[in-house]
N, C-alpha and C positions, 0 to 999 in steps of 0.2 A: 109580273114583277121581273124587271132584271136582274141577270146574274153575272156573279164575278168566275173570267177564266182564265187560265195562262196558256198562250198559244207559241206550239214550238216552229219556230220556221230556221229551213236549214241554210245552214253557209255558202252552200254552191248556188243556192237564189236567193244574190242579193238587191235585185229589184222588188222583190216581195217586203223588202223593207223599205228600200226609197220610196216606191210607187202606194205601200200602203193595202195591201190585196196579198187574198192565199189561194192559189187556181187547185183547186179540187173536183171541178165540172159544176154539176147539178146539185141545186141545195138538196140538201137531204144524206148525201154523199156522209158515210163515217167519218171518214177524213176532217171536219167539222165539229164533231161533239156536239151536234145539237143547239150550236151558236145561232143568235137572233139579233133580229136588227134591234138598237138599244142596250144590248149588254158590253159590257166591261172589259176587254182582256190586257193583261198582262204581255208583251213578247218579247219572246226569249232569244237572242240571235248568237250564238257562239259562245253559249252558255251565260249568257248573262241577261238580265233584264234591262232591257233600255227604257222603256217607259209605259205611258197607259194608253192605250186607247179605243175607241170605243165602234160598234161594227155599226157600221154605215147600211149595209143592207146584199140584198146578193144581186148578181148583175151579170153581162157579158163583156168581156175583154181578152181580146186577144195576146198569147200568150206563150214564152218558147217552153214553159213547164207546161204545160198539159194539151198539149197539140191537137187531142182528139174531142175537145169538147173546150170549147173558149168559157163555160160558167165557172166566175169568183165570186169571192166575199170581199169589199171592200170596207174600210173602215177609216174614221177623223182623230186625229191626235187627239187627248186630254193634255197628254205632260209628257215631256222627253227628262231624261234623267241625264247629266251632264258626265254626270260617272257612270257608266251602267252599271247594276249589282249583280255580283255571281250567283250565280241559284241558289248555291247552298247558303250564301248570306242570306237571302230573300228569303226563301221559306222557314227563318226562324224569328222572324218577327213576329210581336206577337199580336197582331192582327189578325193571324193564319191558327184556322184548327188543323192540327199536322196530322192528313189521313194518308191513304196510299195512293192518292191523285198526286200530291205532293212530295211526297218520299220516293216514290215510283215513277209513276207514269208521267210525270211531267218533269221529270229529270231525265229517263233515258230514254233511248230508242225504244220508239212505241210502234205497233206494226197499228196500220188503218187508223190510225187516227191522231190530229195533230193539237186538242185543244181539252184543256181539262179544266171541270172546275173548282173553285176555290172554295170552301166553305169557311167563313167568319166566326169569329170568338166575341162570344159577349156581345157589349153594346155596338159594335162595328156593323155597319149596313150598307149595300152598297151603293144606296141613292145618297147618302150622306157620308161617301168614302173619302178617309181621311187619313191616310198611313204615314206613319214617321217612322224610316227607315234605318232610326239611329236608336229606336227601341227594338230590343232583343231579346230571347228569350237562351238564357244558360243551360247550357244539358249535361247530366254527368252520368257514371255511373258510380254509386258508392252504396257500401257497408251501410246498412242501417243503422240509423242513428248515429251518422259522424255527420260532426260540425261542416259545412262546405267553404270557400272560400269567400263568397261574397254573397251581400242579403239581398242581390234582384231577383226578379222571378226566375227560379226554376224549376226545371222537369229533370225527374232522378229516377231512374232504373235503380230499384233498392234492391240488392242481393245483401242475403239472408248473412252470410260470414264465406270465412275465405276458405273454410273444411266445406262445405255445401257445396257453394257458389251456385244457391238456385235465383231465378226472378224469383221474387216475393210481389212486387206491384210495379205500378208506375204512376207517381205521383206529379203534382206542381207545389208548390212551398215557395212563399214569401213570408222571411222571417220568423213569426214560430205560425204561422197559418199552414196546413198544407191539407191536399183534399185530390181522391184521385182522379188523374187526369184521361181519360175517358176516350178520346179518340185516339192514341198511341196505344192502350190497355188495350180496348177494343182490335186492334190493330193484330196485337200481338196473341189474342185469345182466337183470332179468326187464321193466323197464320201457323198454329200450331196443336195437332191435333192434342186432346186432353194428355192423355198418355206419351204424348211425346216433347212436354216440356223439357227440355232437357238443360241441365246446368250449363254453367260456362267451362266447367273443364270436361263435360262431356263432349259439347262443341268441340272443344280444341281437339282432341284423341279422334274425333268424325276429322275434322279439316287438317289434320296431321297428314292423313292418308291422301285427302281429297279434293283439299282447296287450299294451296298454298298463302295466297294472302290473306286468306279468312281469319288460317291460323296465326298469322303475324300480326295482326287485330289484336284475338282474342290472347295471345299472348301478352302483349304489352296492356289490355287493359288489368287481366292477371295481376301484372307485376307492380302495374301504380296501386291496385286496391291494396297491396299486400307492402309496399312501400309508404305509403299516406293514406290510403280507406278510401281514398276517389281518381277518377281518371273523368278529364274535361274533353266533352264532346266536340269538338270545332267543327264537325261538319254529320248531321242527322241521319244524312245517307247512310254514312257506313254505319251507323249504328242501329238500321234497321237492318242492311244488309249482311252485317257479319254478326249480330244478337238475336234480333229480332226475330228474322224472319225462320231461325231455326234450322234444318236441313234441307237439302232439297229436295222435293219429292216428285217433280217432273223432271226428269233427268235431262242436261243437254243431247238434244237430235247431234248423232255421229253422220248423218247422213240427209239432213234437211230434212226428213221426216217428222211429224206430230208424233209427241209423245205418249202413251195412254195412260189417260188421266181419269180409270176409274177404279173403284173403292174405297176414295179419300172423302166422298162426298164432299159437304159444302165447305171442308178443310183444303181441296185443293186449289194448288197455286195455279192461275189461269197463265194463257200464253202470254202476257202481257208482261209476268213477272218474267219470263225467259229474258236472254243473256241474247240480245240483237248484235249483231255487227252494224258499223254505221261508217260509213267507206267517205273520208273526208275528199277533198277535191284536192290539197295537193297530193294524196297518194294515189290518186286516179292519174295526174299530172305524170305522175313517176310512172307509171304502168303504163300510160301512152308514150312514156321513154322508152320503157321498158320492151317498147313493141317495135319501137323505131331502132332501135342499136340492142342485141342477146345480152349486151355486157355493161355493168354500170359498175358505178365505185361512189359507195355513201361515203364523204369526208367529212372533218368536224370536231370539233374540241371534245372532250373526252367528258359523259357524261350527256351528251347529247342525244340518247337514245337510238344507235345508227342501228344495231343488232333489235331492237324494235320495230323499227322504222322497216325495215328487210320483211318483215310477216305483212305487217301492214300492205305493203307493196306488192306481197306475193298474191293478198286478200283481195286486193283492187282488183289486181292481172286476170287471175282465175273469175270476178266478177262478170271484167272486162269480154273474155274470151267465151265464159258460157251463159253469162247473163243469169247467174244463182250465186248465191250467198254462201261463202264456203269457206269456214275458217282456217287458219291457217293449221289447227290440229288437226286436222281430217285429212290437207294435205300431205302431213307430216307421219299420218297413222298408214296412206296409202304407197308410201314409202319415194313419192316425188321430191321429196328436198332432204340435202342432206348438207352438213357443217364442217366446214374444218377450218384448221389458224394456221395463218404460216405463219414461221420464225426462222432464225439465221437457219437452222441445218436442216432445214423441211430442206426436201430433195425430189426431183425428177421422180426416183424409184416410187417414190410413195405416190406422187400426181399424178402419174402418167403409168408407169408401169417402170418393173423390175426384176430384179432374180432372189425369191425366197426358198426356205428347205419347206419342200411337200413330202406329201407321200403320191409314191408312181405307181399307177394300177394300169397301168397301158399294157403295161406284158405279164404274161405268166409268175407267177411266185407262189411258192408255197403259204408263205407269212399272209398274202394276198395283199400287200405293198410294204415299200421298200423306200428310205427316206433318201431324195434325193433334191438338187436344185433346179427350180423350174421357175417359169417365167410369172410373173401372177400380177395383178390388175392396180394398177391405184385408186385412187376416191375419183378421179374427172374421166377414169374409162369405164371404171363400173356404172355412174350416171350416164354416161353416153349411151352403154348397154343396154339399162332400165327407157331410155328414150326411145332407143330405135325398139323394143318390146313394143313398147305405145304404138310407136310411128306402124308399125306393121300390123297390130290389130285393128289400127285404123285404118288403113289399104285392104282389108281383106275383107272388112263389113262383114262377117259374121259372128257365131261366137266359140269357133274352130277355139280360138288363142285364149277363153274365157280364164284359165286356169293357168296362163304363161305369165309369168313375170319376170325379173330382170334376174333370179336365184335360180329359175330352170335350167335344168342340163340339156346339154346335146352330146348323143350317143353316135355311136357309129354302129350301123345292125349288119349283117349280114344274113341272107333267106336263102337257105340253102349252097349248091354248088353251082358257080356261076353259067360251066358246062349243059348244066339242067335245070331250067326253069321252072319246073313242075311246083315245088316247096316254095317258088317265090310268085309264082302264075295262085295257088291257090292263097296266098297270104295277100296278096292285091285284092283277089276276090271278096275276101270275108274281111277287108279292114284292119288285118292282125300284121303283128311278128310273133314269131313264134322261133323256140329251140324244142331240139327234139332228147337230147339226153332225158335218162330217166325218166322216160314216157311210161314207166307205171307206178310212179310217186306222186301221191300229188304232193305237192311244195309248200302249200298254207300254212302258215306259220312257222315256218323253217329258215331257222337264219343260217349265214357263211356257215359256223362249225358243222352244222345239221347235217349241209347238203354236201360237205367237204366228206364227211366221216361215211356217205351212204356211198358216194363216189368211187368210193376208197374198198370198201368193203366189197365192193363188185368188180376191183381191180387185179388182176392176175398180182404176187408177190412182189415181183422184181420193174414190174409197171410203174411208170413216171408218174408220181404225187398226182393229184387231179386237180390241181390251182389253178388251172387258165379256164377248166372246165367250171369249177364251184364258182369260180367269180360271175363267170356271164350268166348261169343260172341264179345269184345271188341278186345279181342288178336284176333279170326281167322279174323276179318274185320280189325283191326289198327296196333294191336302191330306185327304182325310175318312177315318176310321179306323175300323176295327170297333169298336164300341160309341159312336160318333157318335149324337145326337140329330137326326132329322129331321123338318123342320116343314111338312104340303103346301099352298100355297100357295093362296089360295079368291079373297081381295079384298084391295085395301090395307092392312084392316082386320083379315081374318078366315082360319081357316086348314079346311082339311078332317080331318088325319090328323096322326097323329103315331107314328112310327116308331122303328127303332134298326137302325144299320148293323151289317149280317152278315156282310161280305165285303168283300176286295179288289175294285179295278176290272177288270174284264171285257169284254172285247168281244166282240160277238154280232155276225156277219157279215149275217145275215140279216135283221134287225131294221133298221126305218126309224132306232128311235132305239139305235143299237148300242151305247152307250158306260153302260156298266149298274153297278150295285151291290145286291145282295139285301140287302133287311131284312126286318125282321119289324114289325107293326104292332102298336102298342101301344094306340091309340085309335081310333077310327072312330068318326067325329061323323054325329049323326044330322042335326045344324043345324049350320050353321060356327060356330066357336067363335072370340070376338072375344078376339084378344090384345093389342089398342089399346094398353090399361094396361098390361100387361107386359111389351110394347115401349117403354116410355116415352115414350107417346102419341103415337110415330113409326111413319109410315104404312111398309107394304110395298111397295120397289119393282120396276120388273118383269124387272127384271135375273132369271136362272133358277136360279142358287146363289149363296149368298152368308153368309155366320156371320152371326148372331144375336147381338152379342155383349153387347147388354142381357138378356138371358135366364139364367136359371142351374137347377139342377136342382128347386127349389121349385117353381117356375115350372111347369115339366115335372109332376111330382106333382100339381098341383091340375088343372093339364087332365086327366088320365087321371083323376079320382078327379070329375070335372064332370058334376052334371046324373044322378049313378045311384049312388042310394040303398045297392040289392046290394053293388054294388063299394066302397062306404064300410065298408060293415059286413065284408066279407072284410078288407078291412084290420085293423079289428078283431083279425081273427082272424089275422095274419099272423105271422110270427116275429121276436121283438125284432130290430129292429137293431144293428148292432156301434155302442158308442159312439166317439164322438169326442172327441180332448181339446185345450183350449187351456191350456196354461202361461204363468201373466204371472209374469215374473220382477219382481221389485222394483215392486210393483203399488202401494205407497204413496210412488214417487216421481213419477209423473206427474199430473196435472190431471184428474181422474174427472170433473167434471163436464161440460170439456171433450174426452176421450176419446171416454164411451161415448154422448153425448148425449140423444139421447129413446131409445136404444135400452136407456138402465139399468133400463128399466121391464123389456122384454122378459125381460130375463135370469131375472125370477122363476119357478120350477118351474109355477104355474097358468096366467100368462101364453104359454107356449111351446104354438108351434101353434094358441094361438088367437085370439089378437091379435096386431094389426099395426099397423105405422106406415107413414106416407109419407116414405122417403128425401128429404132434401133434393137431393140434385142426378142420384136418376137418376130422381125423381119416383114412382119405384115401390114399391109396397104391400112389407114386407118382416115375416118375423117370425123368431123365433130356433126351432130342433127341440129338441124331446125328446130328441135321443140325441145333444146337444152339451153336456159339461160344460167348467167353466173351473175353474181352479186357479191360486191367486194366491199367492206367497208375498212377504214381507214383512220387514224386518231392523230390530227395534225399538230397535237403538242408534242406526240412520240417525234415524229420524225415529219421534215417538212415535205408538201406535194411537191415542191420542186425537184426531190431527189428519185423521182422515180422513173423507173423505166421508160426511155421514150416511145419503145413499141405499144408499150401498155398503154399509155397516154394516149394513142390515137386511133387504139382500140376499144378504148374502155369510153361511155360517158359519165361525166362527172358531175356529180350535184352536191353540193354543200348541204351542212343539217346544222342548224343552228341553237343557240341553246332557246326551247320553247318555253317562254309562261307563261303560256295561257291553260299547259295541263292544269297547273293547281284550280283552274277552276274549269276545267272540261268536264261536267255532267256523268262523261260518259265511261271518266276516268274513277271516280269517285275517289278523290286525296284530299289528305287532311291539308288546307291552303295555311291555317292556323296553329300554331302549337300552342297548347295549353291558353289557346284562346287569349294570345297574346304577341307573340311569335308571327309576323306576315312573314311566310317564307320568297311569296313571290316579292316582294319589296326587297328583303336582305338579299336574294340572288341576283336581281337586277341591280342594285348598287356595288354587290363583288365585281360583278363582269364590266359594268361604265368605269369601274375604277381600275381592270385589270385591261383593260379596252386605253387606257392615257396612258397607264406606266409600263404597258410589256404590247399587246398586241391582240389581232383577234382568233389568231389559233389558240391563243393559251387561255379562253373564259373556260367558264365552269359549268357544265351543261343540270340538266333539272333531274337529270336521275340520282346525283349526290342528295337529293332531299325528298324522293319520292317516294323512300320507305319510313318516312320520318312520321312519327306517331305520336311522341311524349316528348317531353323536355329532355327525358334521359337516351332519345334517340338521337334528338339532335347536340347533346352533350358529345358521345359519342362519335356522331360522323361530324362535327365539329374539328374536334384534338384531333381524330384518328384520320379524317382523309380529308378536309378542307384546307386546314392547317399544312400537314404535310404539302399537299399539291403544292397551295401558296409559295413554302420554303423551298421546294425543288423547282418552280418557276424561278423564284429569284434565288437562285445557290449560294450561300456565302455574304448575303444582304437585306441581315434583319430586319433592316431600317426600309427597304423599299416594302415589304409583307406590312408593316405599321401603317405606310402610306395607305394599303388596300384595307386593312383592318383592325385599326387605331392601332392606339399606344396599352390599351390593358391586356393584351393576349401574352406580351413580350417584357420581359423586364430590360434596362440596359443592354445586359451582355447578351441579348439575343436567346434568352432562353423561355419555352412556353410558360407562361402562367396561368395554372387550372383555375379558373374564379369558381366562387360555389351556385351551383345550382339548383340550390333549396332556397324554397322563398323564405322569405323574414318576417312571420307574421302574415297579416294582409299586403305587403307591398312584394313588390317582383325580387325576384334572384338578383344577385351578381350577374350574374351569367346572361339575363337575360337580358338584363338593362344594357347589359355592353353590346347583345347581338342588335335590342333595337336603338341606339343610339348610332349605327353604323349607317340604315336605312332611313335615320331622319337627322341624318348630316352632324351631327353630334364630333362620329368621331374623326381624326383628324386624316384627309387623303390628300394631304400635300408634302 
């Protein structure tokens, strides 16, 4: 017997839909679902169903998707659909029994496998298939026993009242018949274990913490039950995904790891239900820009989703470069991307660097520091820092640096007296630094005051406080961390060795200098190596520890890479490093010339790594890495691209982002396309922007993120008066009459002022409110 299935084929192969064929190699292949010559399917191409048709059989054809094995599935049209239907329309016909093929797996990214099937309701068969696509089935959820709006068939999630708010069932009802409905029930009995039913406001207090749109769901359906007794489902998805399916109990992999998915038994949620990334083809586009020029600039009407589009892009890149799937929170947990916004008074000091009040521990004090001004880092030198960290643990190929990051110190040590090598001959030896004060204390656990007051006590009366003493045994016992940078001390000028801390503090009883730390040595200078200049032509002094805190990990890379050839050319050959990213938010409101300063030169891809400039105020040689990219996005109704800096412009590549909609119906997006199952949003946006596109221009449309939190009537009420309206009136200032043109005559009375229409319906017919939003979209209202 043949079977009916929906097969997902992806956007970046789009001859798999001209030519008719899905290259998965050899039948049998998961990727298939078990499809047979004679059966049915449905294909879904950019989320939407385009038509039927039917599998021809399996075969060999050559192919640029599957390189390593030319076997396909081909297949013969039945019917093309002239409109193709968005999934979440399709799956609510009522021809379809709604299981988790259909709510699930054949809505989003599915790993292994592209082809799911459909199981039929009632008398529907698939040798006698017959679908009208203009029957639908109503989903709500409401209060039991309240009236619903209209008597076709629906499916109602009944909670109990609004003090509970438990499921109680899940039914279908036409008119006073109703009877329950069996594969959603089913659905939701297998998705949740007995005991962990949980209400809809327990939900919420879970996704308060833990899923931010879960909660904005479960919120707004809250508030309709509690306002009218129902809330209208427009799209099945999210009502399996933020009701249904309950909590999560295979947790998102932080690390592309399998989750372990045992002691839920036959409750748990297989990988199938996990949260895939699905890396479209223009942000692969942008990522192979991304590779071709460090610096980009997302521009575009405001609402465009450019500050989305920036993760995306970052998701592609990292795909790009290591070939695994890596969201962009994992990037952002590992501390590779960071954000900032310019505006008029952002300044140099903050980007680049400047002079803040610290505290000074360089010298001697009793207080053991002392507040003074010192030079300190901005946001594009601290990522440069955290870069070259990467860039060096990738040249060094072991895992010396396992524990360095871009927050590690570098120290200045000194072993002994330079005169006598002995205390520094045996600390080479055994891997150590080591101080010799209070060689019969041990120090564990003892912080500054401890060590200060035992110092003290063993001090002749009239003897100097012991604060330059307690501080350097403070830092080897407290302050210095595993993967610390250390620097061994030669001359004022000049250093011998360069290290990395391996260990906690250790005392060795037997040892003159007992007070120890194991590293590992990362340099050994055949001549001291002058760090003059990259100390800020501040000499070293003879205090025995002390931070470095003009130095940073660039710094660190050129000494190890100094004076040998070999060691250059291993680099060479070393493993890319992980990039890094900076995001400037609103990068065409601030002063570029005054921001980036002489450093706008560095930013260009030839210039990185091999030119350098002289900081003005830490005086030190600086230059931007290879595996530091920026990303800039930009909002072209603020201000126009013409006005921006022309250095920037011929540094930066530019891509426009335009207002997208086809999210309302991206699968993978899961948005309500519909409000109150009346409401086409994608229709009213695209009519705002053709109309705002004749009478003003194309920087000033209205991008899809003004309606993608949009849920109920009373959200779109909301961002309605509060930010579509406004925008409108701030695009045309001063000319009510031109806003009418874009959004009739009932928003506005004469003298230009808003008119709130109501948005309660009237019985069984639509609102005020709503009739006037769709009267916009099917030319009703007047845009001349």
């Amino acid at each position: 017997m043949n079977r009916l299935f929906v097969g997902k084929f992806g956007a970046d192969k789009p001859e798999q839909i001209t030519e008719k064929f899905y290259a998965a190699g050899p039948k049998g292949d998961s990727w298939y679902g078990g499809i047979e010559a004679g059966d049915l399917v449905y294909p879904i191409f950019e989320g939407k169903v385009i038509g039927l048709w039917r599998v021809k059989g399996y075969t060999q054809k050559n192919n640029r998707i599957n390189k390593n094995d030319s076997g396909v599935v081909e297949f013969d049209e039945v019917s093309s659909f002239n409109n193709p239907i968005p999934i979440a329309q399709f799956i609510r016909n009522q021809a379809f029994s709604l299981n988790i093929n259909l709510l699930n797996k054949a809505v989003k990214s599915s790993r292994g496998c592209g082809f799911f099937e459909i199981t039929l309701e009632g008398n529907h068969s698939v040798e006698s298939l017959e679908v009208d696509f203009n029957q639908k089935q109503n989903f709500y959820i409401a209060l039991q026993d309240q009236p619903l709006p209209n008597d076709e068939r629906q499916i109602v999630v009944v909670i109990d009242n609004l003090q509970n708010t438990r499921i109680l069932s899940i039914i279908r009802r036409k008119g006073d018949s109703a009877e329950l409905y069996e594969p959603l029930m089913e659905l939701y009995e297998n998705r949740n274990l007995p005991t962990e039913k949980y209400t809809l406001k327990e939900l919420l207090r879970y996704a308060n913490n833990e899923a931010p749109n879960k909660a904005k769901y479960i919120s707004t359906v809250l508030q309709e039950l509690d306002k009218q007794g129902w809330y209208a489902v427009s799209n099945p998805v999210q009502l399996y995904d933020n009701i249904l399916v309950g909590r999560r109990r295979t947790p998102k992999s932080k690390n592309n790891s399998t989750a372990n998915s045992t002691n839920v038994g036959s409750y748990i949620q297989d990988a199938d239900d996990e949260d895939t990334i699905e890396i479209s083809e223009s942000y692969k586009r942008y990522a192979e820009l991304l590779e071709f020029n460090p610096n980009l600039v997302l521009y575009g009407p405001p609402g465009t989703g450019k500050t989305y589009a920036t993760k995306k892009i970052i998701e592609a890149f990292e795909n790009k470069n290591s070939n695994l799937i890596i969201p962009f929170e994992q990037v952002e947990r590992e501390g590779r991307v960071k954000f900032v916004t310019f505006h008029q008074s952002y300044s140099y000091e903050e980007f680049i660097e400047g002079i803040r009040p610290r505290f000074n521990t360089d010298e001697a004090v009793d207080s053991g520091g002392s507040l003074q001004y010192g030079i300190e880092n901005g946001i594009l030198k601290e990522m440069a820092t955290a870069a070259f960290t990467q860039t060096l643990k990738s040249e060094l190929k072991s895992d010396l640096l396992a524990n360095t990051k871009e927050s590690s110190r570098i120290w200045k040590v000194s072993l002994g007296k330079r005169s006598d090598d002995q205390t520094y001959d045996r600390c080479k030896q055994n891997n150590w630094i080591a101080v010799g004060w209070l060689s019969n204390h041990n120090l564990t656990g003892k912080n500054y005051e401890d060590i200060y007051n035992i110092l003290k006590s063993q001090r002749e009366p009239d003897a100097q406080a012991p604060g330059n003493d307690a501080s350097t045994l403070d830092s080897i016992v407290n302050e210095m961390n595993t993967g610390d940078i250390v620097l061994i001390y030669d001359s004022p000028t000049t250093i011998r060795d360069v290290g990395v801390i391996r260990s906690g503090y250790k005392y060795m009883q037997n040892e003159s200098f007992p007070h120890i730390r194991h590293v590992a040595w990362l340099k050994e200078f055949e001549q001291p190596y002058d760090i003059y200049d990259a100390n800020g032509r501040t000499r070293l002094t003879l205090k025995t520890i002390y931070e470095l805190t003009r130095f940073n990990m660039s710094d660190i890379q050129q000494m190890i890479q100094a004076d040998h050839e070999a060691e250059a050319a291993a680099a060479q050959q070393a493993d890319e490093p992980k990039p890094y990213y900076l995001i400037i938010d609103e990068i065409n409101r601030g002063n570029i010339s005054k921001i980036f300063g002489e450093l706008i030169t560095l930013i260009e891809k030839d210039k990185r790594q091999s030119l350098s400039v002289t900081l003005p105020y830490s005086q030190k040689p600086f230059t931007l890495p290879r595996n530091l990219y920026l990303i800039g996005t930009m909002n072209t109704a603020d201000r126009s691209i013409t006005a921006l800096d022309t250095a920037l412009r011929r540094r930066f590549a530019f891509v426009e982002v335009e207002p997208d909609y086809s999210v309302f119906t991206n699968p993978n997006l899961n948005l309500s396309a519909m409000v109150n199952d009346v409401i086409d949003l994608e229709k009213l946006l695209r009519t705002l922007n053709e109309r705002v596109l004749k009478h003003l221009d194309r920087d000033h449309r209205i991008g899809q993120a003004y309606f993608m939190d949009v849920l109920s009537i009373s959200d779109l009420y909301h961002t309605w008066y509060y930010k579509i309206l406004p925008l409108l009136s701030e695009y045309f200032y001063n000319d009510p009459e031109a806003v009418k043109r874009i959004v009739g005559n009932r928003f506005y009375d004469q003298y230009g002022s808003m008119v709130f229409l109501n948005q309660h319906k009237e019985g069984q017919a639509l609102s005020e409110f709503e009739r006037a939003l769709i009267d916009i979209y099917k030319g009703k209202a007047s845009d001349e």
